[in-house]
FIPA-658406 format. One record per residue (C-alpha): residue number from 1; x, y, z. Coordinates in pm, whole numbers, plus 50000, padded with zeros to 5 digits. Layout:
<node num="NUM" xx="X" yy="Y" zz="Z"/>
...
***
This chain:
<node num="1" xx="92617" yy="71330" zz="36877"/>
<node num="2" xx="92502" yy="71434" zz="36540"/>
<node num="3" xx="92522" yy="71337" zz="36144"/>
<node num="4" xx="92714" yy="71573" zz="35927"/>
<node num="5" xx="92736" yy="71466" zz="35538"/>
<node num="6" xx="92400" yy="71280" zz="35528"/>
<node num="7" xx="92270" yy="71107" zz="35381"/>
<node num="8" xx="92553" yy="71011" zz="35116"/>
<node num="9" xx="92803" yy="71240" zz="35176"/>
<node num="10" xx="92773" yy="71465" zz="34882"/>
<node num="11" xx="92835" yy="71832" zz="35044"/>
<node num="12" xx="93152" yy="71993" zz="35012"/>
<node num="13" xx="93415" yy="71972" zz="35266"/>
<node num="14" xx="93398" yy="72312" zz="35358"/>
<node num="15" xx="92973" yy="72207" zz="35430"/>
<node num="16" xx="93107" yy="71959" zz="35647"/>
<node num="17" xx="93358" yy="72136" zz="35843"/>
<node num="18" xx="93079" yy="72397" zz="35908"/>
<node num="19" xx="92876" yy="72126" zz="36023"/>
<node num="20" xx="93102" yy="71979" zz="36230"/>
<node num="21" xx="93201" yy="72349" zz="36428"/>
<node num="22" xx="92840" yy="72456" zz="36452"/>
<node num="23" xx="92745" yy="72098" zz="36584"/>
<node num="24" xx="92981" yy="72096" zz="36879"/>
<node num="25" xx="92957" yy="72455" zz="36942"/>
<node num="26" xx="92564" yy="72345" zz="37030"/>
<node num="27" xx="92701" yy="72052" zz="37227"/>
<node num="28" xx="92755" yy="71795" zz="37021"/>
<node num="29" xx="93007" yy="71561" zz="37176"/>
<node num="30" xx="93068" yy="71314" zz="36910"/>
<node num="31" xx="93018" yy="71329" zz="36504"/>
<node num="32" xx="92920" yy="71108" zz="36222"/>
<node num="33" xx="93049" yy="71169" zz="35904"/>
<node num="34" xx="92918" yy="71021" zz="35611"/>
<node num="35" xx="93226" yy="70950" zz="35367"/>
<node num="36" xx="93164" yy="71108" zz="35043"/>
<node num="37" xx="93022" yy="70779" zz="34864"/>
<node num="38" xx="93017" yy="70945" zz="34472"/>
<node num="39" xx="93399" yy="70992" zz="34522"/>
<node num="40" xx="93453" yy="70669" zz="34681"/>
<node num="41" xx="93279" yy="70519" zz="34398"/>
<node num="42" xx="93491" yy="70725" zz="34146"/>
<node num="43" xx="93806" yy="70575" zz="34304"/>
<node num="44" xx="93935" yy="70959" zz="34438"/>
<node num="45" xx="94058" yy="70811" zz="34769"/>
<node num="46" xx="94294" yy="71114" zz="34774"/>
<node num="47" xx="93943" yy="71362" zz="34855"/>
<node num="48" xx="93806" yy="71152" zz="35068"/>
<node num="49" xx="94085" yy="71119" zz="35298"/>
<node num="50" xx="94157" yy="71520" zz="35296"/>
<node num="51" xx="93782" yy="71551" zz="35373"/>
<node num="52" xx="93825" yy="71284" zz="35695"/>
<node num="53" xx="94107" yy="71496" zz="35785"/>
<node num="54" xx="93968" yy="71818" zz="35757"/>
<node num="55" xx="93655" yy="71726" zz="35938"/>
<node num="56" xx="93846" yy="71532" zz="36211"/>
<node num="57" xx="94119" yy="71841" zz="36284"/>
<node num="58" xx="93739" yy="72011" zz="36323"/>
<node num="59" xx="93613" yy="71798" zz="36621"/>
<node num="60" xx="93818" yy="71956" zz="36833"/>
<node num="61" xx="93921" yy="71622" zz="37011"/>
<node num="62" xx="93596" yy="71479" zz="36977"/>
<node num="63" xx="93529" yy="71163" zz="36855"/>
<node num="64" xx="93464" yy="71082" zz="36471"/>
<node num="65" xx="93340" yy="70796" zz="36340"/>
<node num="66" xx="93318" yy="70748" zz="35942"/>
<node num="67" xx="93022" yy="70591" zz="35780"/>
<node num="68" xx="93128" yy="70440" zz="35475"/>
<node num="69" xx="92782" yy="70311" zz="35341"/>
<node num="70" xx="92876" yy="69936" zz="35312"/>
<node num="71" xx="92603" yy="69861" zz="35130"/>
<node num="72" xx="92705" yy="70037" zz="34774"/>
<node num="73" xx="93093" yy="69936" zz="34854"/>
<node num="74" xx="93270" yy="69666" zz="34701"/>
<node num="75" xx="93494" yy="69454" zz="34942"/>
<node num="76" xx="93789" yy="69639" zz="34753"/>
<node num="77" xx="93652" yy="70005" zz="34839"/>
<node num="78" xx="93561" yy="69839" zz="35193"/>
<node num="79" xx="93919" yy="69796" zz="35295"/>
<node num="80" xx="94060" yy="70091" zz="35105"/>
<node num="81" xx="93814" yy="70272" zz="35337"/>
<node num="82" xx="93954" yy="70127" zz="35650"/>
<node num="83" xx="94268" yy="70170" zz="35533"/>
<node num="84" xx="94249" yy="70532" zz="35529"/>
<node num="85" xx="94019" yy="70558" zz="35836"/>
<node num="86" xx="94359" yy="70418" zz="36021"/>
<node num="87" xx="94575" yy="70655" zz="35845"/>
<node num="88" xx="94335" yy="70949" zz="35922"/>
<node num="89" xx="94351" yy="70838" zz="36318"/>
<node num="90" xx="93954" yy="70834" zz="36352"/>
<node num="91" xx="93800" yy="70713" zz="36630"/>
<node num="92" xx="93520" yy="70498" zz="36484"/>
<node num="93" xx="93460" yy="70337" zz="36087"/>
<node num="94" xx="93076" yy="70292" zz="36076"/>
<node num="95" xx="92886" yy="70038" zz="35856"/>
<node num="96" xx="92574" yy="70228" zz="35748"/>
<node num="97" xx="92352" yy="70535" zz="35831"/>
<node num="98" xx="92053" yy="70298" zz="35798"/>
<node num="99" xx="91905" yy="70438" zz="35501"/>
<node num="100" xx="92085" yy="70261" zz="35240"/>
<node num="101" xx="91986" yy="69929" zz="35109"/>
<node num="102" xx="92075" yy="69717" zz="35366"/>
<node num="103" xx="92279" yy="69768" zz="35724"/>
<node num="104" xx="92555" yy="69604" zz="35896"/>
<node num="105" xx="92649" yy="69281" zz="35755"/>
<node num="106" xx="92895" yy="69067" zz="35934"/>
<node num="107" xx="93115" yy="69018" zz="35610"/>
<node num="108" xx="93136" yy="69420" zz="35561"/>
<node num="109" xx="93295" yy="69313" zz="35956"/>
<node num="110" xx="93502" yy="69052" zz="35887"/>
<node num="111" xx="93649" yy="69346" zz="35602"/>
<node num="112" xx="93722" yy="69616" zz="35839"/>
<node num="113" xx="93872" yy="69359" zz="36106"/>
<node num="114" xx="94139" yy="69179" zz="35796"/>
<node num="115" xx="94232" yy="69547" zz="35819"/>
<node num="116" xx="94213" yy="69815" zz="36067"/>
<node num="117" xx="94464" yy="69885" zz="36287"/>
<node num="118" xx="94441" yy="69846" zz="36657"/>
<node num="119" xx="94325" yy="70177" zz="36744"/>
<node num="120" xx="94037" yy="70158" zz="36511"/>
<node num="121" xx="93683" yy="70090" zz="36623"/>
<node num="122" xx="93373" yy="69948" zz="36461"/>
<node num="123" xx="93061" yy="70072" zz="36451"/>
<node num="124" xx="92800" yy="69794" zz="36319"/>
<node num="125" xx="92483" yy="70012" zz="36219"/>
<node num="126" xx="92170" yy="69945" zz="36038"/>
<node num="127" xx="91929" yy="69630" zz="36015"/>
<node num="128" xx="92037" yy="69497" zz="36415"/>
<node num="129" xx="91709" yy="69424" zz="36556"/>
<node num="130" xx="91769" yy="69153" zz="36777"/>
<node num="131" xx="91978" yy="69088" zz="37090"/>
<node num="132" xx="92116" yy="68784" zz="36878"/>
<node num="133" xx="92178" yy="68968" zz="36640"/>
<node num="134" xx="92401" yy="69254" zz="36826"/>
<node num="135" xx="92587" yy="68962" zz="37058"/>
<node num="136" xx="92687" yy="68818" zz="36680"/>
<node num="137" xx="92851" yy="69193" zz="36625"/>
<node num="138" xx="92996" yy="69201" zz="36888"/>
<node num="139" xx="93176" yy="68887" zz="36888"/>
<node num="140" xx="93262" yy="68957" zz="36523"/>
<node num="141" xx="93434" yy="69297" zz="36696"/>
<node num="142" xx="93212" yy="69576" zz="36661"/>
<node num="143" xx="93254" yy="69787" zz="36967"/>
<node num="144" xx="92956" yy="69963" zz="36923"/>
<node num="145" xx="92615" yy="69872" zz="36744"/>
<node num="146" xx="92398" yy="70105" zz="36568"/>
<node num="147" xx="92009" yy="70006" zz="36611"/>
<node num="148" xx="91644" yy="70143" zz="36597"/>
<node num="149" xx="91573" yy="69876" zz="36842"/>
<node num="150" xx="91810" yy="69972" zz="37151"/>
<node num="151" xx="91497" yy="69992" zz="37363"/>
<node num="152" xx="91316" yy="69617" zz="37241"/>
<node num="153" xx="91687" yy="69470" zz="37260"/>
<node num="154" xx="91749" yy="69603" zz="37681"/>
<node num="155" xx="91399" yy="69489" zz="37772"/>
<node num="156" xx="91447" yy="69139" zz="37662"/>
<node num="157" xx="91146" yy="69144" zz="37335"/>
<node num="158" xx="91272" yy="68918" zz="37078"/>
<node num="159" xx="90955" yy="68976" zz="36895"/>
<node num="160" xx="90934" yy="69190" zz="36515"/>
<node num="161" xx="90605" yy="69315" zz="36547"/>
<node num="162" xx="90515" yy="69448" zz="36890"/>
<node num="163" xx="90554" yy="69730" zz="37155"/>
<node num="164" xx="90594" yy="69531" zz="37462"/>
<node num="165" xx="90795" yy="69644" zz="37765"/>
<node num="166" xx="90941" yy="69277" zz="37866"/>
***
């Protein structure tokens, strides 16, 4: 899979479209789309939801998941977000692409969950470093979890600061 949009979903939706064609014509079997946060934050819900449409219809049956940026949303724009994720029929809304200025929180969870519908998956990305912390994710319901520390998590380190291979 690859990142179209990034890192806060400024390009045009005819840039992400592109993106999106060229990415699974070179094998790309899933995409992340970073919403486009500016319009979020100007309240044009009706753009954002044409470009989730347009870019989905542009997977070509593969799966999209939306990152939303939780971190600059209020819990308003959080669930108007979701809310169109389940009217656009994506696969996946995702917390965070990891650069923002924080990651997952399990509030921005508890959001999505008051109001996706049961088709809709969660992605909890960004700031997951321990095993603790994904098992709390995924008993909150993220389905999938988002972390630079996959590798430390599967071999059992539950320390910050080393390379070990427990």
């Amino acid at each position: 899979g690859t990142v179209v949009g990034f890192p806060l979903g400024a390009n045009t939706i005819e840039t992400k479209v592109y993106e999106t064609i060229d990415a699974i014509e070179k094998g790309a079997t899933e995409i992340d789309m970073v919403a486009n946060i500016g319009a979020i934050k100007d309240g044009d819900f009706e753009y954002v939801k044409k470009e989730i449409e347009e870019v989905h219809y542009s997977c070509d049956g593969k799966p999209l998941k939306v990152i939303i940026e939780t971190c600059y949303l209020t819990k308003e724009e959080i669930k108007k977000m979701t809310e169109i994720c389940n009217e656009t029929f994506v696969e996946f809304i995702k917390t965070s692409t990891g650069f923002g200025t924080r990651g997952a929180s399990l509030e921005d969870i508890d959001i999505i969950n008051e109001n996706k519908n049961d088709l809709l998956e969660i992605k909890a990305s960004g700031g997951i470093k321990t095993l603790e912390d994904a098992e709390k994710f995924i008993e909150a319901g993220a389905t999938r979890i988002g972390t630079s520390s996959g590798v430390k998590i599967m071999n059992g380190c539950d320390c910050d600061h080393c390379k070990c291979e427990k």
